[in-house]
C-alpha positions as CSV (number, residue, x, y, z in Angstrom):
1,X,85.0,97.3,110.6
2,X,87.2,96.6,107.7
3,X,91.4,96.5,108.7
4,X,94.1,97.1,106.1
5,X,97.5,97.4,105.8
6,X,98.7,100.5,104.1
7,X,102.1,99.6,102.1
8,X,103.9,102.5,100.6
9,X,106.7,101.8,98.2
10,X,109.1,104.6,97.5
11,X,110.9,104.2,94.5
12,X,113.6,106.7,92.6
13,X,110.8,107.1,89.9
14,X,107.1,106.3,91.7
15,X,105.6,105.7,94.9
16,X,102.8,103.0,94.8
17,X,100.8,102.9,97.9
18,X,98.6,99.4,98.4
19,X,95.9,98.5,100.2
20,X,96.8,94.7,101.4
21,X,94.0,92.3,103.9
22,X,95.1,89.1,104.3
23,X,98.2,89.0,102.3
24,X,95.9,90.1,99.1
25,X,95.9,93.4,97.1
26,X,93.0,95.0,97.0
27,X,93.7,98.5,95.4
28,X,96.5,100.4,94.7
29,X,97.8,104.2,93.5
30,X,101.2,105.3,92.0
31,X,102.6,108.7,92.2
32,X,105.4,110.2,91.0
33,X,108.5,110.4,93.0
34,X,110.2,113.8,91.5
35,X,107.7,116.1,92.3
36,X,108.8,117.5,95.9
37,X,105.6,117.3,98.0
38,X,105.2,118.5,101.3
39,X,103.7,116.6,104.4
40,X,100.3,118.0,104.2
41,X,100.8,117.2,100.0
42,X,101.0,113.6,100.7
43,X,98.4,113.7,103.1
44,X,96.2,114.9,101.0
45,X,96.8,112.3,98.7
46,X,96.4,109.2,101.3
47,X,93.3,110.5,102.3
48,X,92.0,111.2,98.7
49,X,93.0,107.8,98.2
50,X,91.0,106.2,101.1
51,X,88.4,108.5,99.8
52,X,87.9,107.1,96.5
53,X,87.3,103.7,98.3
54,X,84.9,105.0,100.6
55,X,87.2,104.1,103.3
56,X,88.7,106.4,105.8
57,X,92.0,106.6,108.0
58,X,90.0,104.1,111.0
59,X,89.8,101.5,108.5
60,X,93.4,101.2,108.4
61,X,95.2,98.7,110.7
62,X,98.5,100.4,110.4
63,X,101.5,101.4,107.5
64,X,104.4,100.1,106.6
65,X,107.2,101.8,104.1
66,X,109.7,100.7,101.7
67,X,111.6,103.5,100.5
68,X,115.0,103.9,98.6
69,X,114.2,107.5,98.6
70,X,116.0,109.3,101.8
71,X,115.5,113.0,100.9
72,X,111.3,112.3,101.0
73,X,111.0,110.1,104.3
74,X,110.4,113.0,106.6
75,X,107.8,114.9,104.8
76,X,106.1,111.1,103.7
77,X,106.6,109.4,107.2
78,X,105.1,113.0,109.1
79,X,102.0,112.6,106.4
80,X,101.2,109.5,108.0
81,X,101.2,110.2,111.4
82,X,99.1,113.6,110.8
83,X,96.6,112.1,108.4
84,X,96.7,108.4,109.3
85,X,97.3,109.0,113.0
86,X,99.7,106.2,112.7
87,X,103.6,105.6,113.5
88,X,104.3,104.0,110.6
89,X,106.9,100.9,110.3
90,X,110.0,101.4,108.1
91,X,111.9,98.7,106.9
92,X,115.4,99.0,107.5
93,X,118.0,97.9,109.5
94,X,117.0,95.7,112.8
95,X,113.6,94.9,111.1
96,X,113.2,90.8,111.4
97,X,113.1,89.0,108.2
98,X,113.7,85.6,108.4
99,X,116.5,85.8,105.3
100,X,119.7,85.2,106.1
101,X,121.5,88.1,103.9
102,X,125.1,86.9,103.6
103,X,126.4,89.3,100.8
104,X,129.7,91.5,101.6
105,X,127.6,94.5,103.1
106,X,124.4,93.7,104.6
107,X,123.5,97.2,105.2
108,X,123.5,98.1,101.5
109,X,120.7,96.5,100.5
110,X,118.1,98.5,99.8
111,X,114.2,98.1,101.1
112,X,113.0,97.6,98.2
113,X,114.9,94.4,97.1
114,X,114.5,93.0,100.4
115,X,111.0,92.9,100.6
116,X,111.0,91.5,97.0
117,X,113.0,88.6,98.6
118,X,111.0,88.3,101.0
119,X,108.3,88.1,99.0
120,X,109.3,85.7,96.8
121,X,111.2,83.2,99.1
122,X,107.9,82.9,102.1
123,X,105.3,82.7,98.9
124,X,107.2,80.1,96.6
125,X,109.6,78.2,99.2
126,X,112.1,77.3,96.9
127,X,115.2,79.1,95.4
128,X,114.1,82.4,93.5
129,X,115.4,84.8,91.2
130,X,113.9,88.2,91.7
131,X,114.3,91.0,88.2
132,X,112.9,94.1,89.4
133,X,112.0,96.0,86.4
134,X,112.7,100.1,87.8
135,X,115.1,102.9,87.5
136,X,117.7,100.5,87.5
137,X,116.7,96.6,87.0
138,X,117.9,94.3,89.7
139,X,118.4,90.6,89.4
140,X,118.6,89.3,93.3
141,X,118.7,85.1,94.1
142,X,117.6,83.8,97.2
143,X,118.1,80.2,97.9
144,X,115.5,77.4,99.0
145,X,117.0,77.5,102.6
146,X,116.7,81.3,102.8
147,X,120.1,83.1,102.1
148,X,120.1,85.8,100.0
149,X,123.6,86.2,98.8
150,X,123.4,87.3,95.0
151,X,122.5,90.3,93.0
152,X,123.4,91.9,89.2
153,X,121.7,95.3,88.9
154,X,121.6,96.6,85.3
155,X,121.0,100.2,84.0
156,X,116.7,100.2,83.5
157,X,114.8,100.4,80.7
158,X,113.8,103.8,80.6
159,X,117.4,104.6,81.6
160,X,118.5,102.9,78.2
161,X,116.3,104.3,75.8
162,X,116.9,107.9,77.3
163,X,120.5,107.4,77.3
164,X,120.0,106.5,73.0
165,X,118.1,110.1,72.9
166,X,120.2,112.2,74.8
167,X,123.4,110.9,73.5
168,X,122.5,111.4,69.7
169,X,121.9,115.0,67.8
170,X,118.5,114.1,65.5
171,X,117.3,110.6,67.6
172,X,113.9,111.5,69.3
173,X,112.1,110.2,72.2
174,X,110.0,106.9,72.2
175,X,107.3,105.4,74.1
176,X,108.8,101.9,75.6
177,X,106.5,99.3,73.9
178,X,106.7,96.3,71.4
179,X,107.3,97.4,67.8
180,X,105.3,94.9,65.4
181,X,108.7,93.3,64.5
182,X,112.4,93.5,65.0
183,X,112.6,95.0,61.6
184,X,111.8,98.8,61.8
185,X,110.6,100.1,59.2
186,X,111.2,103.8,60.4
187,X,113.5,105.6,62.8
188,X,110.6,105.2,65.9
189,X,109.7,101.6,65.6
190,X,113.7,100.8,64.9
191,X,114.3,102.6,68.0
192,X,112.1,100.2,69.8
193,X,112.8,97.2,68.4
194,X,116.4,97.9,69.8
195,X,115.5,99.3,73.1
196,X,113.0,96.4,73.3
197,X,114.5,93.4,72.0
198,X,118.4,94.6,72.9
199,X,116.7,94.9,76.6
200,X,114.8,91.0,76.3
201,X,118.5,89.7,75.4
202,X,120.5,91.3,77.5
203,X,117.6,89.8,80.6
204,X,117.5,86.4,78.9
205,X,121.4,86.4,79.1
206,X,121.9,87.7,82.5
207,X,119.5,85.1,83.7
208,X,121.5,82.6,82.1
209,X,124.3,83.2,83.2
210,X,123.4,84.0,87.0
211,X,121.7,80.1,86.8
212,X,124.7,78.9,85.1
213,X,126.9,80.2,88.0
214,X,124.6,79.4,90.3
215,X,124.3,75.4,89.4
216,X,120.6,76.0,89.8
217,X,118.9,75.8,86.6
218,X,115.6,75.2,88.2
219,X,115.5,78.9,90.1
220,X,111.8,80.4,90.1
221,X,112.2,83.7,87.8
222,X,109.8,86.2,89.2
223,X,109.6,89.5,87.6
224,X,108.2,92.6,88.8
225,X,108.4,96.5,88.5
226,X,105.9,98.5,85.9
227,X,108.1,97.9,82.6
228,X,108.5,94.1,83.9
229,X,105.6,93.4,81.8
230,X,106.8,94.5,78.6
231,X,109.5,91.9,79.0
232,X,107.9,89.0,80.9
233,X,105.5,88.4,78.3
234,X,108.6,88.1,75.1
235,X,110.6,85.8,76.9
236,X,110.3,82.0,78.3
237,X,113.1,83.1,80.7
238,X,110.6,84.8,83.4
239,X,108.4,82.2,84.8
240,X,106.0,84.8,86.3
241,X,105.0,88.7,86.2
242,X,103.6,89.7,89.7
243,X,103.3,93.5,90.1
244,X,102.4,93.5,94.0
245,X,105.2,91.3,95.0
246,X,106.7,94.4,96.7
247,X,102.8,94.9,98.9
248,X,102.7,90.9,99.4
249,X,106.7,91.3,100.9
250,X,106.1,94.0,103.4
251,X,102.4,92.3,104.2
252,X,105.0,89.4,105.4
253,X,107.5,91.9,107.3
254,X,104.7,93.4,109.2
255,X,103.0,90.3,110.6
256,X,106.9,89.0,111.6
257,X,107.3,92.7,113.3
258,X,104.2,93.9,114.7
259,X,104.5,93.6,118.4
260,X,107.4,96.1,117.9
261,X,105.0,98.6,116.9
C-alpha cells in the first residue's frame, strides 16, 4: 500500500496541498484562500484530489498544516479529520524543529516561514537566505549552525502592481510577467517593465544589503512562492527557484514530531 504525507499550506492568497513520500513531491493542488469554504467544501476537495490520482484517504500516512490563515483552521482542520479520518499535525508553537529561533519574539513567526527555514537549513546545511515570493515577500536568514535570527518582509508583487492601479484614475490592470524590454512601448508593457524590473531591484538590493550586514557574502539564496519564478530567473542574486520547499520543510517537521501524534 502506498503511504503519503498530505502537506497543506495555507497562505493569505492560496492553499497548496502536496503529496510528499520520502521527502519528494509527487503532486500537488492550489486553491484559493478568499473563498470561504465550509468543512464538508474542503473535503470535497481533498478527496477529489486523491481521486484524480486514483488514491484514496487509506493511502495517506497522515497531514500536516502550515497555515497563516487563523479564521479558516476550524473548517480546514475538521475536513481532515471527517474526510481523511486523520488528527492532523499543526505547526505552531511547541512543535520541535531543530532551529534555534533567537529573534525578539519567537512566537511571531509565522508557519509558513518556519518551515521554509527549516527547509532550507536540514536540505543545504549551510547558511541560507530564504525570499518567499507571496502576499507579502519575506527575506528570512538562517545560519550554518542553525539560528534563525533575521528577516525583511516587503510588500508582494501583486501587492505593488495593485497598489499602481488602484492608486491612479485611468492606469488599468496588468498580468505580472516580463515585458520584452524595460522600454515600454505602451501604457501595459510600461506598467510591467516597472512592476517587473522596479520589483528585481528592489530584491537584488535587499539581498545585498542583508549579506552586507550579515558578513556572509556566501549565503545560499533560495527563492520560493508562485511569482518567485518571475524573478529568480532575471537575476544572478537567487541561486535557486524551488516551489515545494514549503512541502520538503513540513516533510522534515513531521518525521522530527511524529510520535507526538
Amino acid at each position: 500500500m502506498k503511504s503519503y504525507l498530505l502537506t497543506i499550506d495555507a497562505g493569505n492568497t492560496h492553499i497548496k496541498m502536496q503529496l510528499m513520500r520520502d521527502g519528494i513531491s509527487e503532486s500537488s493542488f492550489r486553491l484559493t484562500t478568499k473563498t470561504p469554504r465550509t468543512s464538508d467544501e474542503y473535503g470535497i476537495v481533498e478527496k477529489e484530489f486523491l481521486d484524480s490520482l486514483n488514491l484514496s484517504a487509506s493511502d495517506i500516512e497522515a497531514v500536516i498544516i502550515s497555515s497563516v490563515v487563523p479564521k479558516i483552521m476550524y473548517a480546514l482542520t475538521s475536513s481532515v479529520k471527517k474526510y481523511l479520518k486523520k488528527e492532523p499535525m499543526i505547526i505552531g508553537p511547541g512543535i520541535r524543529t531543530g532551529i534555534q529561533i533567537r529573534n525578539d519574539n519567537p512566537k511571531e513567526v509565522g508557519a509558513d516561514r518556519l518551515v521554509d527555514v527549516v527547509a532550507a537549513y536540514y536540505t543545504y546545511h549551510r547558511s541560507c537566505i530564504i525570499v518567499d515570493f507571496g502576499t507579502a515577500t519575506t527575506f528570512d536568514y538562517v545560519s550554518a549552525e542553525g539560528i534563525f535570527q533575521y528577516t525583511v518582509i516587503a510588500p508582494g508583487l501583486d501587492i505593488c502592481a495593485q497598489a499602481l492601479t488602484s492608486s491612479t484614475a485611468k492606469l488599468p490592470e496588468i498580468e505580472i510577467e516580463k515585458p520584452a524590454s524595460i522600454l515600454g512601448r505602451n501604457t501595459i508593457s510600461g506598467m510591467q517593465a516597472g512592476v517587473v524590473y522596479g520589483y528585481i531591484g528592489c530584491v537584488e538590493g535587499i539581498l545585498k544589503r542583508m549579506k552586507q550586514e550579515l558578513k556572509d557574502q556566501g549565503a545560499y539564496v533560495i527563492a520560493t512562492g508562485g511569482l518567485g519564478k518571475v524573478i529568480a530567473n532575471e537575476t544572478s542574486s537567487i541561486d535557486l527557484y524551488d516551489p515545494d520547499i514549503a512541502g520538503k520543510g513540513m516533510y522534515i517537521l513531521y518525521q522530527k514530531n511524529k510520535e507526538n501524534l
